[in-house]
C-alpha positions in Angstrom: 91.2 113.2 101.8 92.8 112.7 105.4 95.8 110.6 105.3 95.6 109.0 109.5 96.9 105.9 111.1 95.2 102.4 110.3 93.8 100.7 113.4 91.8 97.8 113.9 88.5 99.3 113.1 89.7 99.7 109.3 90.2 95.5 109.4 87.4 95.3 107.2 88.1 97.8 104.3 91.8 97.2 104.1 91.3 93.7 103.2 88.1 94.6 101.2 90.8 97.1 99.2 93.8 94.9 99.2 91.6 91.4 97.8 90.2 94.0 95.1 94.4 94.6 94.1 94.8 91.0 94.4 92.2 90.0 91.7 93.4 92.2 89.4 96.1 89.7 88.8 98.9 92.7 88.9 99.2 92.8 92.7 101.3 90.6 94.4 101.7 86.6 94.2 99.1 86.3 96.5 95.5 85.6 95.3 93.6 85.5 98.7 93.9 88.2 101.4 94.8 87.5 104.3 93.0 87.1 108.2 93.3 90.6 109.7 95.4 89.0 112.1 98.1 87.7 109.7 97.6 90.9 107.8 98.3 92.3 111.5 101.2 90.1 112.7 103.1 90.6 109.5 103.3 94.4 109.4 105.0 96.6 111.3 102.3 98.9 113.2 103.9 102.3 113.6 103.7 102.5 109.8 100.7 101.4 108.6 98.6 104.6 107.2 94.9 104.6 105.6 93.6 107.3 103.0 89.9 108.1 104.2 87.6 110.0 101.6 85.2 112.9 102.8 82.5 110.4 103.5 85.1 108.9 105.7 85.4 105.6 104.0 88.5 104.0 103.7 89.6 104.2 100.1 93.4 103.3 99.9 96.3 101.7 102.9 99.9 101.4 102.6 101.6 99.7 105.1 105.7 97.8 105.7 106.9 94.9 106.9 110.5 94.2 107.9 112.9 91.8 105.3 115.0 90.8 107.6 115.1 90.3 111.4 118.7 90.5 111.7 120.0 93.9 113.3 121.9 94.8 110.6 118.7 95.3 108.2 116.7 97.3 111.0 116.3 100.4 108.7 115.5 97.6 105.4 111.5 97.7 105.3 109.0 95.9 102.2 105.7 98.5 101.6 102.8 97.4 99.9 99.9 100.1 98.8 96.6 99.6 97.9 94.2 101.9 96.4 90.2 101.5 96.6 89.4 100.7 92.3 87.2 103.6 92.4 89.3 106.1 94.0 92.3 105.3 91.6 93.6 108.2 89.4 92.9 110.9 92.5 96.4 111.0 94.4 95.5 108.5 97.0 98.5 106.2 96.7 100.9 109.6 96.3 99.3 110.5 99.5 99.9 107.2 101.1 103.6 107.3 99.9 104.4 110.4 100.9 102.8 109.7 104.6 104.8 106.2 104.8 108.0 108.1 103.6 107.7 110.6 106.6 106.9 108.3 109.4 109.7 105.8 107.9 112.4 108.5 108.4 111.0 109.7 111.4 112.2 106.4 112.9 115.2 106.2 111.0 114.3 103.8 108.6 116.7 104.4 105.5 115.1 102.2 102.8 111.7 101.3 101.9 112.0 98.4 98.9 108.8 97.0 96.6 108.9 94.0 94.1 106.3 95.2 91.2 105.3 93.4 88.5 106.2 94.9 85.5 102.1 94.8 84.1 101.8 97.5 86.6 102.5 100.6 84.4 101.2 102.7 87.0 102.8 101.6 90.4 106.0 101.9 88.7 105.6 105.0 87.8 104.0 106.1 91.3 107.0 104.6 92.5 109.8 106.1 89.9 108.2 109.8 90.7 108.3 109.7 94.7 112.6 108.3 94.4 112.6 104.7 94.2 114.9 103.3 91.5 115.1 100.1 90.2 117.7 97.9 90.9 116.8 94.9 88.7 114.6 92.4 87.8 113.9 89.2 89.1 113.1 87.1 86.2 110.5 84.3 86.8 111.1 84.6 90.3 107.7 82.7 91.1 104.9 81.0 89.7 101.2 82.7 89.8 98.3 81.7 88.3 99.9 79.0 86.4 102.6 81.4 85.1 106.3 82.2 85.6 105.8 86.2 87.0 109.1 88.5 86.8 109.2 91.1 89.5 110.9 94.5 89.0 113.0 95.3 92.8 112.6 99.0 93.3 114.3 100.8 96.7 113.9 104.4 97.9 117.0 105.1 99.6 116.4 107.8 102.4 118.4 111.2 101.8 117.6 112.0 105.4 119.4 109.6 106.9 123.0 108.9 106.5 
């Protein structure tokens, strides 16, 4: 697996790969993927990676967006990670992580945050294994498919950077 920088050409596949996460229902409050160039003007580009199998098919894309565009919260991003349902179970969202940790640091970016829900045994535990803690939960914080969701708020604090 080669872990490489998402461009343009990979439109198709990441929201192929992120709308398969969204129907699972486990995902993200979001039901619908977005157009690639939402997808596009809401992320930041320098860290947007894609995991591409040996056939060279895109199989898994993590990428951040900033919470806050205040200078004070310039080293504050959101990640979300998605992982091709057939490729799940093989490393590919480890590898993600551990590319998006490296190029986050590399700019000086000191904490990468996710909101999970807590259904998703095994993001959390992705998570929990590559330094994010939790900080809380934020009980029936929104509404999704016709019920009140709680999120669990995790943060990897960078040890790099002080």
């Amino acid at each position: 697996m080669l872990i490489r920088s998402m461009d343009v050409g990979d439109a198709d596949a990441v929201l192929r790969i992120y709308q398969a996460g969204l129907d699972t229902g486990h995902a993200s409050f979001e039901v619908t993927a977005p157009t690639w160039a939402t997808f596009d003007a809401a992320r930041l580009p320098e860290h947007r990676h894609v995991a591409v199998d040996d056939e060279g098919t895109v199989v898994g894309w993590i990428a951040v967006s900033a919470v806050s565009s205040r200078p004070v919260y310039k080293g504050v991003v959101e990640h979300s990670v998605y992982v091709e349902p057939t490729a799940a179970g093989r490393g590919v969202a480890r590898s993600l992580l551990s590319a998006l940790i490296a190029s986050t640091e590399a700019a000086g970016i000191w904490t990468i945050q996710s909101g999970i829900f807590p259904e998703n045994a095994a993001s959390l535990a992705l998570h929990r294994s590559a330094g994010f803690r939790t900080i809380g939960t934020r009980e029936r914080v929104g509404r999704h498919h016709g019920r009140w969701r709680d999120v669990i708020l995790l943060e990897r604090r960078s040890p790099a950077i002080s």
